[in-house]
Backbone as numpy.savetxt, mean C-alpha at the origin, in Angstrom:
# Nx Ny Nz CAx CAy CAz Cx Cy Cz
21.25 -7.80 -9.37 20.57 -7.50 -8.13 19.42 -8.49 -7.96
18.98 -8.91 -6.79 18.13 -10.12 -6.20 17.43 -9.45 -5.73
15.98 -8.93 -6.27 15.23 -8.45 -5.46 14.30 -9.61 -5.10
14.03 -9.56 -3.80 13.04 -10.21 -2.71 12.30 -9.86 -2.07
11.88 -8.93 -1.91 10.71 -8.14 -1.14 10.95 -6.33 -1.21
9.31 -6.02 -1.14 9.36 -4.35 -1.76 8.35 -4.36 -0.09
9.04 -3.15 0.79 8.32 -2.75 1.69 7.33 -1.01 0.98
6.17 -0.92 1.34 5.71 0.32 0.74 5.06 0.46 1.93
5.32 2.07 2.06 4.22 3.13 2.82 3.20 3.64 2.62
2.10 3.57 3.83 0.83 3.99 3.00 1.37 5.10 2.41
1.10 6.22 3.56 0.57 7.96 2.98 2.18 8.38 2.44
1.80 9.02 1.53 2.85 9.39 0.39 3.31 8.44 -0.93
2.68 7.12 -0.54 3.89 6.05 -1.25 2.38 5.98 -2.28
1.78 5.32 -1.27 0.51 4.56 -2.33 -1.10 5.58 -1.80
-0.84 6.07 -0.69 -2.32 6.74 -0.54 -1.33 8.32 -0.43
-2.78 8.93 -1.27 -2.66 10.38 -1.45 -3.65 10.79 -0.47
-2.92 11.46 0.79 -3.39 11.98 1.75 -4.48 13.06 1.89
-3.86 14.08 1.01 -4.26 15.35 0.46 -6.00 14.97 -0.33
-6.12 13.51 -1.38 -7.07 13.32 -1.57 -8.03 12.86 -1.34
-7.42 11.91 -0.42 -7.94 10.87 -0.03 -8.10 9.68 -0.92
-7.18 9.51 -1.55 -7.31 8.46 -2.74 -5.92 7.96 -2.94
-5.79 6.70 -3.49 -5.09 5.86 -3.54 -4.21 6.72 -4.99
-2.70 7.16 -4.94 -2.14 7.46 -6.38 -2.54 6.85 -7.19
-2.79 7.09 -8.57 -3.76 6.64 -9.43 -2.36 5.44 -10.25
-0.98 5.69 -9.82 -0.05 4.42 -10.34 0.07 2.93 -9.26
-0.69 3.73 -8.55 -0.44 2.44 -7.04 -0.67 1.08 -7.37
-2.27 0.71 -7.78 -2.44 -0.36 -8.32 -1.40 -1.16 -9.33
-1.01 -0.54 -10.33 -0.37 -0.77 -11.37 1.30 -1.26 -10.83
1.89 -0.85 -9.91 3.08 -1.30 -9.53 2.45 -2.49 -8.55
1.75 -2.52 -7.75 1.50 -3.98 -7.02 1.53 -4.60 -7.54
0.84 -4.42 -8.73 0.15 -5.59 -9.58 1.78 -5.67 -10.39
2.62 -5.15 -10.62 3.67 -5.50 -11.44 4.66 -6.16 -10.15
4.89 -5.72 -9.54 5.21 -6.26 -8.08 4.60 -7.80 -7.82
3.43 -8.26 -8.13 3.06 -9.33 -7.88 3.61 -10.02 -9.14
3.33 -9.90 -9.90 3.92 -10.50 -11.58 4.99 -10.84 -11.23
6.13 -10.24 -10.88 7.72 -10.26 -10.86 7.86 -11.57 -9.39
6.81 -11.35 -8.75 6.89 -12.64 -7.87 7.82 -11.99 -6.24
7.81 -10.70 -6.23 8.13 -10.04 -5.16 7.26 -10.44 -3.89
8.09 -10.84 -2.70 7.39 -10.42 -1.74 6.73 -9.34 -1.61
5.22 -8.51 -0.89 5.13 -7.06 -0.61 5.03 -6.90 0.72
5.42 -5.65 1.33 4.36 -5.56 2.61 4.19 -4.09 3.01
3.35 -3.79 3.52 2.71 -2.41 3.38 2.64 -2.21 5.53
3.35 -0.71 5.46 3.48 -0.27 6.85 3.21 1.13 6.82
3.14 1.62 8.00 2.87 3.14 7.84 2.85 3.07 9.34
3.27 4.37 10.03 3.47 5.38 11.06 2.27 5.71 11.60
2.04 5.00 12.92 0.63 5.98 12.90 0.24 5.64 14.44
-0.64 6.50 14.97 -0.67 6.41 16.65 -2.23 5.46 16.79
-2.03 4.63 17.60 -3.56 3.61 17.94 -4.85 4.17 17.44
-5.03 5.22 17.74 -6.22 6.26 17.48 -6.70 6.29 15.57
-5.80 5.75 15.15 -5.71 6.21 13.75 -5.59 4.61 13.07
-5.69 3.55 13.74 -5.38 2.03 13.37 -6.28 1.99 12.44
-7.72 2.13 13.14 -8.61 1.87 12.54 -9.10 2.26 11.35
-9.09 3.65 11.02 -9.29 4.62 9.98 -8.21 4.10 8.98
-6.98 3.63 9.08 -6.26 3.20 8.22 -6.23 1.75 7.25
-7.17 0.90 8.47 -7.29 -0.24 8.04 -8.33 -0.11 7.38
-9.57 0.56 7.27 -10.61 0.57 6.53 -10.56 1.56 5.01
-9.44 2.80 5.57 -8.95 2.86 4.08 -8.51 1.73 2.95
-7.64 1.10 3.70 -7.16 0.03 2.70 -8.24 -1.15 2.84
-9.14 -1.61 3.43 -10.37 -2.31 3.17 -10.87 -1.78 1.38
-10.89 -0.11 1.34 -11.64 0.27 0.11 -11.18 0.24 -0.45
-10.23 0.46 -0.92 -9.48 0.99 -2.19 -8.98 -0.76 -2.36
-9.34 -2.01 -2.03 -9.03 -3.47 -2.83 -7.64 -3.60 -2.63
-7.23 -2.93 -2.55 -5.71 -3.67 -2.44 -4.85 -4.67 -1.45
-6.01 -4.68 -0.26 -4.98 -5.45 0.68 -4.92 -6.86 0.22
-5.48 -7.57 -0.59 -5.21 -8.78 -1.41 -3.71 -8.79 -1.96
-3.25 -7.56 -2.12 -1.80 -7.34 -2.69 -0.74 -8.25 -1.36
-1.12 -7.62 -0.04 -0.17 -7.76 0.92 -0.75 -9.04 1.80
């Protein structure tokens, strides 16, 4: 198998909604995801109203350097 790119979702995949915090394995697969030399790219569902609040989640939690 040829993997070439890993698409991930925020809420459920990598952000824990319920906590407001990033799953505590999230980091750890990007970062193995980047090693392996995978494309990434990170999407999520969400209505205009909510752009913003989403983009500044992932501002905190460091990871958008991943994508």
């Amino acid at each position: 198998m040829n993997i070439q790119g890993i698409i991930f979702d925020w809420n459920g995949t990598l952000w824990n909604k319920a906590e407001q915090t990033l799953f505590p394995e999230a980091v750890e697969v990007l970062e193995h995801c980047k090693n392996k030399g995978y494309k990434i790219a990170l999407l999520s569902r969400m209505s205009n109203e909510h752009f913003e609040e989403k983009k500044e989640q992932i501002k905190e939690t460091d990871i958008a350097s991943y994508f």
